[in-house]
ROKOLFI-716913 format. One record per residue (C-alpha): residue number from 1; z, x, y. Coordinates in steps of 0.1 Angstrom, whole numbers, padded with zeros to 4 digits, always signed. Each point is the difference from the previous one (the first is absolute). Example, Ala and Ser with C-alpha at 12.3 -4.5 7.8 and 13.67 -1.06 7.14 Angstrom:
% residues 2
<atom><k>1</k><z>+0078</z><x>+0123</x><y>-0045</y></atom>
<atom><k>2</k><z>-0007</z><x>+0014</x><y>+0034</y></atom>
***
This chain:
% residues 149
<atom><k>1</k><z>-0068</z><x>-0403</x><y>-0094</y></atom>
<atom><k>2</k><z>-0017</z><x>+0011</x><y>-0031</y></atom>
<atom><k>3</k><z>+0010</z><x>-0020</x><y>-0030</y></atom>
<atom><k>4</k><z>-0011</z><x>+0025</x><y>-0024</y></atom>
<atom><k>5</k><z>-0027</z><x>-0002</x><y>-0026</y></atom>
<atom><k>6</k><z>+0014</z><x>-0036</x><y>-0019</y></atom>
<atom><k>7</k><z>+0012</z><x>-0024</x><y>+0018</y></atom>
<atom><k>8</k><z>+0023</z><x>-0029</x><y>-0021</y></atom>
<atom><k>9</k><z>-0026</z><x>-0019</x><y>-0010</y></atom>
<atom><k>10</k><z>-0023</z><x>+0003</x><y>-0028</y></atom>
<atom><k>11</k><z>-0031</z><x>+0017</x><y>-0002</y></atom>
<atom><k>12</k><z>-0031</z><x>-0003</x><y>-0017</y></atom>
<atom><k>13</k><z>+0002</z><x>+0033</x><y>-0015</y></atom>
<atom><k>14</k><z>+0016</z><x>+0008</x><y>-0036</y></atom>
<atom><k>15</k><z>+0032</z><x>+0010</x><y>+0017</y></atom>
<atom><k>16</k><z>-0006</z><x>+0037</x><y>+0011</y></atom>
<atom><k>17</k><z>+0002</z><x>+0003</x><y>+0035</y></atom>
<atom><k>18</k><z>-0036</z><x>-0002</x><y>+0023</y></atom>
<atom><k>19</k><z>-0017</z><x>+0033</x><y>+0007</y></atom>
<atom><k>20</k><z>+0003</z><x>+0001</x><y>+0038</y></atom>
<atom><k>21</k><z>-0023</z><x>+0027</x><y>+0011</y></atom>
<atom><k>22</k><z>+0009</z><x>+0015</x><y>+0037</y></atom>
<atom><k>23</k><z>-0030</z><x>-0025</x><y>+0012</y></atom>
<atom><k>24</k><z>+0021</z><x>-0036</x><y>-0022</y></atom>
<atom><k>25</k><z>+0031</z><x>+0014</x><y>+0016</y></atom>
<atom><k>26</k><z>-0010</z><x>+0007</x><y>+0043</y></atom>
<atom><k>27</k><z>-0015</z><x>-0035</x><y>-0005</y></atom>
<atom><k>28</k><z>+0023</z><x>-0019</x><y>-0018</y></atom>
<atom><k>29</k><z>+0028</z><x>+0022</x><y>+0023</y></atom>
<atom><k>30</k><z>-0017</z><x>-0015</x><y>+0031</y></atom>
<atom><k>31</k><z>+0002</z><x>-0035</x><y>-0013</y></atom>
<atom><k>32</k><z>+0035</z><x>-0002</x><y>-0005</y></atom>
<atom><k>33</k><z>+0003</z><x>+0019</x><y>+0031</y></atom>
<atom><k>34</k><z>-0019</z><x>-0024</x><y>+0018</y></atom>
<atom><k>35</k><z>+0016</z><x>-0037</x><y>-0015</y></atom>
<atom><k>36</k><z>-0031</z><x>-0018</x><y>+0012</y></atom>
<atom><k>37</k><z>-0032</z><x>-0005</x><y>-0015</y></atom>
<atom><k>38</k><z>-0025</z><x>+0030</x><y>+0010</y></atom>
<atom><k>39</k><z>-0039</z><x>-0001</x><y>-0007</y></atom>
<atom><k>40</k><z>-0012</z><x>+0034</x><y>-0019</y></atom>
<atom><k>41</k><z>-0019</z><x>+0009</x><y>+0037</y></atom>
<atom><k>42</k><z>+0032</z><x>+0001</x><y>+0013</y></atom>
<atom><k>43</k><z>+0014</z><x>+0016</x><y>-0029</y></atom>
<atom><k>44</k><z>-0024</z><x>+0029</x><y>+0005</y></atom>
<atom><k>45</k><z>+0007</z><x>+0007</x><y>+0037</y></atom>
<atom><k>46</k><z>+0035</z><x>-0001</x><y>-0011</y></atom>
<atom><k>47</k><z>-0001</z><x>+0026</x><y>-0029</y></atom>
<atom><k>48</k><z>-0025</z><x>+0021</x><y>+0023</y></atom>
<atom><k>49</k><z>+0029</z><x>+0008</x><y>+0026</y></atom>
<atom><k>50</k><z>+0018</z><x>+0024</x><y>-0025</y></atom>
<atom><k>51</k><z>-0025</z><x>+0013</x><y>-0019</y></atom>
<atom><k>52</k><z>-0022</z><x>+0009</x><y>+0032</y></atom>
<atom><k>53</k><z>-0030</z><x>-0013</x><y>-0018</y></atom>
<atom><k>54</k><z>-0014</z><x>-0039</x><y>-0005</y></atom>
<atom><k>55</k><z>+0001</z><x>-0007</x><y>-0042</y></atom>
<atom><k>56</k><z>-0028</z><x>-0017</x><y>-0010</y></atom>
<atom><k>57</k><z>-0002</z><x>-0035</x><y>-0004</y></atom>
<atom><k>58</k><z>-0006</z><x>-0002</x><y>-0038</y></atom>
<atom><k>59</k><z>+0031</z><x>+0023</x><y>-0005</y></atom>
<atom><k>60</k><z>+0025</z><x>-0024</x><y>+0019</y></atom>
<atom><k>61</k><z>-0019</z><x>-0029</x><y>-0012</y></atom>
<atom><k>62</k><z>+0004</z><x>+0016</x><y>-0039</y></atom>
<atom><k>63</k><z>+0034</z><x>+0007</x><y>+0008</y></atom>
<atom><k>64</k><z>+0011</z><x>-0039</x><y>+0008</y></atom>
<atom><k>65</k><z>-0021</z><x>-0010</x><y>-0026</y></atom>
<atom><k>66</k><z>+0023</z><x>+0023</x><y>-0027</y></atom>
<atom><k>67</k><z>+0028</z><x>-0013</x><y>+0024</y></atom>
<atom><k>68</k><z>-0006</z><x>-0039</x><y>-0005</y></atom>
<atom><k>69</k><z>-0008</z><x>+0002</x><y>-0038</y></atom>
<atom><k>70</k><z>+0038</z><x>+0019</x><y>-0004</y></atom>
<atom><k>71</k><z>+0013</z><x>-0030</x><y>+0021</y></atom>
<atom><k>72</k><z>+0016</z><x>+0024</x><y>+0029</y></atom>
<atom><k>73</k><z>-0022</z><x>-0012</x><y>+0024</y></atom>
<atom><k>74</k><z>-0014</z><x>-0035</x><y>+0010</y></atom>
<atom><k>75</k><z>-0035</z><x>-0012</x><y>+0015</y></atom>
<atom><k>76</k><z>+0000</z><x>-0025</x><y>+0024</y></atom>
<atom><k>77</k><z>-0036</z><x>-0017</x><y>-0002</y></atom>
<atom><k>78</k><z>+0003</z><x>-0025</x><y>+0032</y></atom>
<atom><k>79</k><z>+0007</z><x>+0039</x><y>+0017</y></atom>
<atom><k>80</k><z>-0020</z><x>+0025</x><y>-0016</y></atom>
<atom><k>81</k><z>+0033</z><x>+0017</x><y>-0004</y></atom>
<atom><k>82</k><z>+0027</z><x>+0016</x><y>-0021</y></atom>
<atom><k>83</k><z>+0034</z><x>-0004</x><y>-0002</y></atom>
<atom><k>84</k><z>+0027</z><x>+0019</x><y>-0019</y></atom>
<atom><k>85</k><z>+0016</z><x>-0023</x><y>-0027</y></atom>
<atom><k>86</k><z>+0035</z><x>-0008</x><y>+0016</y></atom>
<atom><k>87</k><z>+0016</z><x>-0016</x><y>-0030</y></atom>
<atom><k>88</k><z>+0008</z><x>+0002</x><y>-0034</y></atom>
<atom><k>89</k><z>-0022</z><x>-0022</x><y>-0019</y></atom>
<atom><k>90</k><z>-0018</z><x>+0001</x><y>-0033</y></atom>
<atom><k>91</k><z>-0034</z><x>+0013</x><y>+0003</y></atom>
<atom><k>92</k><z>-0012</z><x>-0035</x><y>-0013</y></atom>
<atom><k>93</k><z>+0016</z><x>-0020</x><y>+0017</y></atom>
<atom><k>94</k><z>-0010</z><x>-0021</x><y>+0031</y></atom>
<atom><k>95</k><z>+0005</z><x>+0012</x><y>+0035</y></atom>
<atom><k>96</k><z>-0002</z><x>-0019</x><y>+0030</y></atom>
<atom><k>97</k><z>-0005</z><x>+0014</x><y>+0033</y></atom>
<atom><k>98</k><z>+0013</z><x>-0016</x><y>+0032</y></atom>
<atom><k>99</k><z>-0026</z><x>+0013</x><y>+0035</y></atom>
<atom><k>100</k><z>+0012</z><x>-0004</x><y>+0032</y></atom>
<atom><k>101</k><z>-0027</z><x>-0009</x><y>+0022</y></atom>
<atom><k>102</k><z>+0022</z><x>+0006</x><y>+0029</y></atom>
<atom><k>103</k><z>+0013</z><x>+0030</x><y>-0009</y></atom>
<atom><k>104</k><z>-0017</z><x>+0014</x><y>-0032</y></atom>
<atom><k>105</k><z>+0032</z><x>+0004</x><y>-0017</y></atom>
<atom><k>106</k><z>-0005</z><x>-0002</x><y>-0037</y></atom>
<atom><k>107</k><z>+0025</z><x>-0013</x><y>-0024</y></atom>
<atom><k>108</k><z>-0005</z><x>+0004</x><y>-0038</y></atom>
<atom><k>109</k><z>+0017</z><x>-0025</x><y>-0024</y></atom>
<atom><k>110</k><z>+0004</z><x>-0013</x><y>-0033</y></atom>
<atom><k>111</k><z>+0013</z><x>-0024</x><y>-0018</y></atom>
<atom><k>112</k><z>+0008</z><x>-0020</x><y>-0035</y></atom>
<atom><k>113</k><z>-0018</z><x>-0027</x><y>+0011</y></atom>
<atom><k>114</k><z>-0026</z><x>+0016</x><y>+0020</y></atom>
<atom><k>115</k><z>-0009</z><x>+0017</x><y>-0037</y></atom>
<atom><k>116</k><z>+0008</z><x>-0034</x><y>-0021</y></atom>
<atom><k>117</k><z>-0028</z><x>-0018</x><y>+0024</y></atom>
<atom><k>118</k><z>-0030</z><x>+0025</x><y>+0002</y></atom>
<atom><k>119</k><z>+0006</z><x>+0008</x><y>-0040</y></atom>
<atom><k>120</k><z>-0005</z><x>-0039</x><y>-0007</y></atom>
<atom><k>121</k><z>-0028</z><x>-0001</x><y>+0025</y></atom>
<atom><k>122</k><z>-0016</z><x>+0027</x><y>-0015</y></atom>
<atom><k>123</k><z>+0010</z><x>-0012</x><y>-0036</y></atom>
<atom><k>124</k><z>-0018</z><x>-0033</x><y>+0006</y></atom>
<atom><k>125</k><z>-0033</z><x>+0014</x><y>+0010</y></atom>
<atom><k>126</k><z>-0002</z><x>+0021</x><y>-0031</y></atom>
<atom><k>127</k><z>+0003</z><x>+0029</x><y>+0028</y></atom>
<atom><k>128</k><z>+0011</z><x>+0035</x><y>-0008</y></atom>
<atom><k>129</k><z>+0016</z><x>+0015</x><y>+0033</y></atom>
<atom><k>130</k><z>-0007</z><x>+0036</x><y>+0011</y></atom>
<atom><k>131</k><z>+0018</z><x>+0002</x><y>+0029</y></atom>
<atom><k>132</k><z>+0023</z><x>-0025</x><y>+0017</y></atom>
<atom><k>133</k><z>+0001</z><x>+0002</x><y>+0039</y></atom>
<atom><k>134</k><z>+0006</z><x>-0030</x><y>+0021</y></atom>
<atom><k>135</k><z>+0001</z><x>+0007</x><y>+0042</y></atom>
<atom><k>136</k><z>+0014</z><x>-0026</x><y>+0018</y></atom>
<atom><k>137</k><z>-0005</z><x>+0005</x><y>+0042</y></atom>
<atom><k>138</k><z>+0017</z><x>-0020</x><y>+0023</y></atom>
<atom><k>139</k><z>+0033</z><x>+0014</x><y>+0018</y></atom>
<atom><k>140</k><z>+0031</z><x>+0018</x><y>-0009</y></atom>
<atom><k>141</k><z>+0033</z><x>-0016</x><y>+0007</y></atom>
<atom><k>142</k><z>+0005</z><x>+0032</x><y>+0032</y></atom>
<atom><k>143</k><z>-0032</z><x>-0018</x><y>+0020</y></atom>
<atom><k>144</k><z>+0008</z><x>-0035</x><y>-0007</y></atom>
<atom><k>145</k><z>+0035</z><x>+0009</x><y>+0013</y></atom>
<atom><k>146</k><z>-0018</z><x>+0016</x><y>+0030</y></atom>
<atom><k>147</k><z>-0022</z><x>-0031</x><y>+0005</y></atom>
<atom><k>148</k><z>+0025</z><x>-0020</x><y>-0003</y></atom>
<atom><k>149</k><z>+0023</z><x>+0019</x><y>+0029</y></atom>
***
């Protein structure tokens, strides 16, 4: 299911579209492929099936970097792992990210209030955010269900 080069949500580029070289595009292609968080090791034995050869790991590792800076991918720090972005959120703005520890399902959301609180925290320190990731683990509604059952 490839999105295409822009997604709906904004971008930290001047509004021309991202150069996606055939490298950007197998990787970000596998992410969205993929809708869970994969670590660039992964990534490479994954983009080494189709093009009968193993890419080095500075070339994937370039390519996600290009890939998080234009907001189409996410990196999950408690995983060493990327994610493609699954919604349509300013490039600014605050994501959360609910981790399964059950499971490893990962939700991404956002919110009015989620981005009214971290500004004012970040306001009150005299703090200048770069990036705004928050991961939450604990369990997705499907495994409490199942515990529950």
């Amino acid at each position: 299911m490839t999105r295409g080069v822009c997604h709906d949500h904004d971008h930290p580029h001047t509004g021309e579209e991202p150069r996606l070289t055939p490298g950007r595009r197998a990787v970000l292609e596998i992410l969205e492929r993929m809708r869970r968080p994969v670590g660039a090791y992964e990534l490479i034995e994954l983009l080494a099936v189709p093009a009968g050869r193993r890419p080095a790991p500075t070339q994937v590792y370039r390519a996600l970097d290009f890939l998080v800076e234009q907001g189409l991918v996410h990196r999950l720090a408690s995983r060493n792992a990327f994610l493609a972005c699954g919604r349509a959120h300013g490039a600014s703005e605050p994501v959360a990210f609910l981790i399964c520890d059950a499971c490893g399902r990962v939700d991404e959301a956002t919110s009015p209030a989620l981005a009214a609180d971290v500004a004012g925290v970040a306001a009150s320190r005299g703090f200048s955010p770069r990036a705004q990731i928050i991961e939450i683990a604990g369990r997705c509604a499907a495994c409490v269900t199942k515990d529950a059952a």
